[in-house]
N, CA, C and O atoms as a GROMACS GRO file, in nm:
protein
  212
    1UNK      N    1  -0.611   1.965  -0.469
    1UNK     CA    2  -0.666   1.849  -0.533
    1UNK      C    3  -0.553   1.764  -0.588
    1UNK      O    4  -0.455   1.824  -0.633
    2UNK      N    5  -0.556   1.616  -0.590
    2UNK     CA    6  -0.460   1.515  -0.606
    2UNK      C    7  -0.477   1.491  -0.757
    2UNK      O    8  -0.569   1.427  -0.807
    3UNK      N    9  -0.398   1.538  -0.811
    3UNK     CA   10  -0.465   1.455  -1.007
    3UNK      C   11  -0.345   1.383  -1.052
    3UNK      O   12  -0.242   1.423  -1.107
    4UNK      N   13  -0.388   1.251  -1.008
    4UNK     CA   14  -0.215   1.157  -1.071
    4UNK      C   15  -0.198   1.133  -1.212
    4UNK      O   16  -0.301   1.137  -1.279
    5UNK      N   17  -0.081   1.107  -1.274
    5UNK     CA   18  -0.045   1.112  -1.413
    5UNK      C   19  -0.114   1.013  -1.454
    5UNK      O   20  -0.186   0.936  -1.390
    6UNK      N   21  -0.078   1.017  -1.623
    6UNK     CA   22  -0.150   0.865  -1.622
    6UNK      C   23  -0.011   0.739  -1.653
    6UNK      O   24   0.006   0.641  -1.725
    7UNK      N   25   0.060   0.807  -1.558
    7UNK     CA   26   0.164   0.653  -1.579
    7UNK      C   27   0.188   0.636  -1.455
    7UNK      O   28   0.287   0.569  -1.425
    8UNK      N   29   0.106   0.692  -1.352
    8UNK     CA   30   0.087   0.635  -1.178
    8UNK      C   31   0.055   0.523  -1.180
    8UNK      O   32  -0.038   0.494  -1.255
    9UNK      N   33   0.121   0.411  -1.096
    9UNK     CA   34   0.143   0.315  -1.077
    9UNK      C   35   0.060   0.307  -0.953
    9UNK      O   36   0.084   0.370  -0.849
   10UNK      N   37  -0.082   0.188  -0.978
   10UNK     CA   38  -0.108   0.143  -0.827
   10UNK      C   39  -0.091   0.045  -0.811
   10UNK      O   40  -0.106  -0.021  -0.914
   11UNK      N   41  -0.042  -0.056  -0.653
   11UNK     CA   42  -0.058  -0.168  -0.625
   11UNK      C   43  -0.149  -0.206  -0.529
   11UNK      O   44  -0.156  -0.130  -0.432
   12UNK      N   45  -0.234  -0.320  -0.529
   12UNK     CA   46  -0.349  -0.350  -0.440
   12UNK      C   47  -0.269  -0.475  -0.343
   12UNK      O   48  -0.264  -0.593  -0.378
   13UNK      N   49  -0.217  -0.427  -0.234
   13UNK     CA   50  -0.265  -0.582  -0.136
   13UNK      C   51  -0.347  -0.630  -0.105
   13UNK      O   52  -0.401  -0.576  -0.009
   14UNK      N   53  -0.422  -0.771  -0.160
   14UNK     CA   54  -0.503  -0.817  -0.098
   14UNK      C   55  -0.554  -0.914   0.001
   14UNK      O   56  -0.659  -0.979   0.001
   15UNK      N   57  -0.447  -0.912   0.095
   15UNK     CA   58  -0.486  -0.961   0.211
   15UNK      C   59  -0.493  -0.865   0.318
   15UNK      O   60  -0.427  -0.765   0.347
   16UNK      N   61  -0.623  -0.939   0.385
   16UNK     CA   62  -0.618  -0.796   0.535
   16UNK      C   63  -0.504  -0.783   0.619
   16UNK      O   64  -0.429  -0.872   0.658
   17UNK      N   65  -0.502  -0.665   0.640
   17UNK     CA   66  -0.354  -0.598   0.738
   17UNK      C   67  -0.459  -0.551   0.865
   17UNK      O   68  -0.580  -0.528   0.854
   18UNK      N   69  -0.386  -0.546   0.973
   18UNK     CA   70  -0.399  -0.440   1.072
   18UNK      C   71  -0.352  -0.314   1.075
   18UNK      O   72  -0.231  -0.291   1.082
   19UNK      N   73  -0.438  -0.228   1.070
   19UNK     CA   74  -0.411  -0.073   1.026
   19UNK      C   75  -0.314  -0.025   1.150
   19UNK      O   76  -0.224   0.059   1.146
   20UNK      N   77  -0.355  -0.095   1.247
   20UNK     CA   78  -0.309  -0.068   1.419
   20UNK      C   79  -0.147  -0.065   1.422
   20UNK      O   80  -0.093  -0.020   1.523
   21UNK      N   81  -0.063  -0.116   1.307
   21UNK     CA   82   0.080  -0.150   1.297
   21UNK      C   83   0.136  -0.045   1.222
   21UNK      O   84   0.258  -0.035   1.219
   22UNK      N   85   0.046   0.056   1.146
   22UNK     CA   86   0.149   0.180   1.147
   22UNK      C   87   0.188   0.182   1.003
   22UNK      O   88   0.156   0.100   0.917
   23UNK      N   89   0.268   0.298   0.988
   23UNK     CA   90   0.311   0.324   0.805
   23UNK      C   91   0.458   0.268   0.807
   23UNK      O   92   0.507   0.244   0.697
   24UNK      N   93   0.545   0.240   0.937
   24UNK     CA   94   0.660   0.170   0.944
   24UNK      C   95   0.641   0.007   0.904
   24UNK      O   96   0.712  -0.048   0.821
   25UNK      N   97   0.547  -0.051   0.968
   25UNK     CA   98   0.504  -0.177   0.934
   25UNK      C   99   0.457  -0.214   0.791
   25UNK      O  100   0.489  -0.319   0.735
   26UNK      N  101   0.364  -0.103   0.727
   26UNK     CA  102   0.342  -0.078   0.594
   26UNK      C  103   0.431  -0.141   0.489
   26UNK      O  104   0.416  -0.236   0.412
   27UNK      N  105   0.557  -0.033   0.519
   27UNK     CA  106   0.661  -0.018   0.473
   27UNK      C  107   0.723  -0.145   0.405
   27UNK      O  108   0.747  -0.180   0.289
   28UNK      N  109   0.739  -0.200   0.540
   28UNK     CA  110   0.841  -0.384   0.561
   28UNK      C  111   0.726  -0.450   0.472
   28UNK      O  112   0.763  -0.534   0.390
   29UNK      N  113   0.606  -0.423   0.479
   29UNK     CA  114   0.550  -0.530   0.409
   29UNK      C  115   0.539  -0.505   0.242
   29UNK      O  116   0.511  -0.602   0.170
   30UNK      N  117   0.565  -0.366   0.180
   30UNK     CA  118   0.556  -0.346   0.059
   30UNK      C  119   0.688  -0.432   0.026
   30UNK      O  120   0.699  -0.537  -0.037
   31UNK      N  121   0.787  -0.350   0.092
   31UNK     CA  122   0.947  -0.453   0.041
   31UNK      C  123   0.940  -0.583   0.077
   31UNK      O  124   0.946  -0.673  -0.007
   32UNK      N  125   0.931  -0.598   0.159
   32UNK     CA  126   0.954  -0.804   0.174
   32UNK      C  127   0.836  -0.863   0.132
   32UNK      O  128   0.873  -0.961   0.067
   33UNK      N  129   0.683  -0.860   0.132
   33UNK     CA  130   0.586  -0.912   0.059
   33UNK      C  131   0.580  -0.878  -0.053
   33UNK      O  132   0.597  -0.977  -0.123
   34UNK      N  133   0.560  -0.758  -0.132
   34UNK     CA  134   0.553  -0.724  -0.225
   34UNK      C  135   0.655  -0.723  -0.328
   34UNK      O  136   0.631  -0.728  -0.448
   35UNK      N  137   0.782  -0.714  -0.269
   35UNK     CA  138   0.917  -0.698  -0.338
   35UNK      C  139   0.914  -0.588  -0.437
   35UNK      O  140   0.919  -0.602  -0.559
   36UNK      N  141   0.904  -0.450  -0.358
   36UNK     CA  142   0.892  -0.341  -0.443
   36UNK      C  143   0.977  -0.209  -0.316
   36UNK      O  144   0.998  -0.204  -0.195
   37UNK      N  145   0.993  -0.154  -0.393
   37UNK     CA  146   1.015  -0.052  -0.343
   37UNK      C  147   0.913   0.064  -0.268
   37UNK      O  148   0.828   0.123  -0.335
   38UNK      N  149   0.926   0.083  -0.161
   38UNK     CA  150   0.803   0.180  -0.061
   38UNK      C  151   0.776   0.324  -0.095
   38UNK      O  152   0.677   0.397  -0.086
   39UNK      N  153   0.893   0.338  -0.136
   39UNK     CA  154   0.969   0.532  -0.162
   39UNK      C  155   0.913   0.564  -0.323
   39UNK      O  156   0.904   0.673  -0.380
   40UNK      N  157   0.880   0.430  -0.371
   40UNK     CA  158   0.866   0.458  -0.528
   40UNK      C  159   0.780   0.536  -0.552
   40UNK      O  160   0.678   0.494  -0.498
   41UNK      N  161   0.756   0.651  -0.616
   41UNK     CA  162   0.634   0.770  -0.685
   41UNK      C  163   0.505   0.611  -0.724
   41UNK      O  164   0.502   0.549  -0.830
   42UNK      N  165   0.412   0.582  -0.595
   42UNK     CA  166   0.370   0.497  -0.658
   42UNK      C  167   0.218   0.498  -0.560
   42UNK      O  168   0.242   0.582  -0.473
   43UNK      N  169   0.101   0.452  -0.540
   43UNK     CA  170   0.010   0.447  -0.459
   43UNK      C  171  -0.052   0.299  -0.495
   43UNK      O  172  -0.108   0.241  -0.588
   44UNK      N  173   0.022   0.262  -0.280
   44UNK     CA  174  -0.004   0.132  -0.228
   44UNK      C  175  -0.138   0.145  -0.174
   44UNK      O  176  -0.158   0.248  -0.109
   45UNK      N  177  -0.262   0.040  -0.190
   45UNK     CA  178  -0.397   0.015  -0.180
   45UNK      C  179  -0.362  -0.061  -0.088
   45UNK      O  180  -0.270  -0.138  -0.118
   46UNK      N  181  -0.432  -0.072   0.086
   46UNK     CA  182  -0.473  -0.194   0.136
   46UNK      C  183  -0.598  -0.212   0.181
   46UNK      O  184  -0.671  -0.117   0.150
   47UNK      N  185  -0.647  -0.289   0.235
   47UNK     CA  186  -0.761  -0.338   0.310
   47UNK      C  187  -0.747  -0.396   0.446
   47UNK      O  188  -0.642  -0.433   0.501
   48UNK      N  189  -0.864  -0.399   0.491
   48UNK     CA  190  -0.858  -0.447   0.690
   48UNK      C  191  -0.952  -0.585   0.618
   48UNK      O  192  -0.960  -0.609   0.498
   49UNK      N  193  -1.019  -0.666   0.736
   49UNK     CA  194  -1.054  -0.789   0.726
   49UNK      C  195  -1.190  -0.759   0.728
   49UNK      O  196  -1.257  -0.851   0.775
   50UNK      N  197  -1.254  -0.660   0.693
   50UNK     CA  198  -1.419  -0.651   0.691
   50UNK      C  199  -1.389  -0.572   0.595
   50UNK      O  200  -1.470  -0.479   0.597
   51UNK      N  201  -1.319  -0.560   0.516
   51UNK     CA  202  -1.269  -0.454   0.363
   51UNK      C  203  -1.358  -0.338   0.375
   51UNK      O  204  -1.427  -0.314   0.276
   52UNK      N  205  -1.372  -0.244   0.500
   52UNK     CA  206  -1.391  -0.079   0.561
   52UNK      C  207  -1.286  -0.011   0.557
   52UNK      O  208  -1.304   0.105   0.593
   53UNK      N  209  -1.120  -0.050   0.513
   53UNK     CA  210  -1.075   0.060   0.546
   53UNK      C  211  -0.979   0.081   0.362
   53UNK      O  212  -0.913   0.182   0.338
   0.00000   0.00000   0.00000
């Protein structure tokens, strides 16, 4: 079972992504859109364009 601290950090992207591009693509978009670090102890939220995933 996952029980995060309570100083876990989440971030929400909210524009739709294509899931189809992978956790490498992910990646590029946390650092260059987001301007954060990918590796950070942190849980990135996204969504697809019918907000199902």
């Amino acid at each position: 079972m996952f029980r995060p601290g309570g100083d876990l950090q989440v971030y929400l992207h909210r524009e739709p992504i294509d899931f189809r591009a992978g956790i490498n693509s992910l990646a590029v978009l946390v650092q260059e859109t987001m301007a954060l670090d990918p590796f950070t102890p942190a849980v990135f939220a996204f969504c697809n364009r019918r907000a199902t995933g």
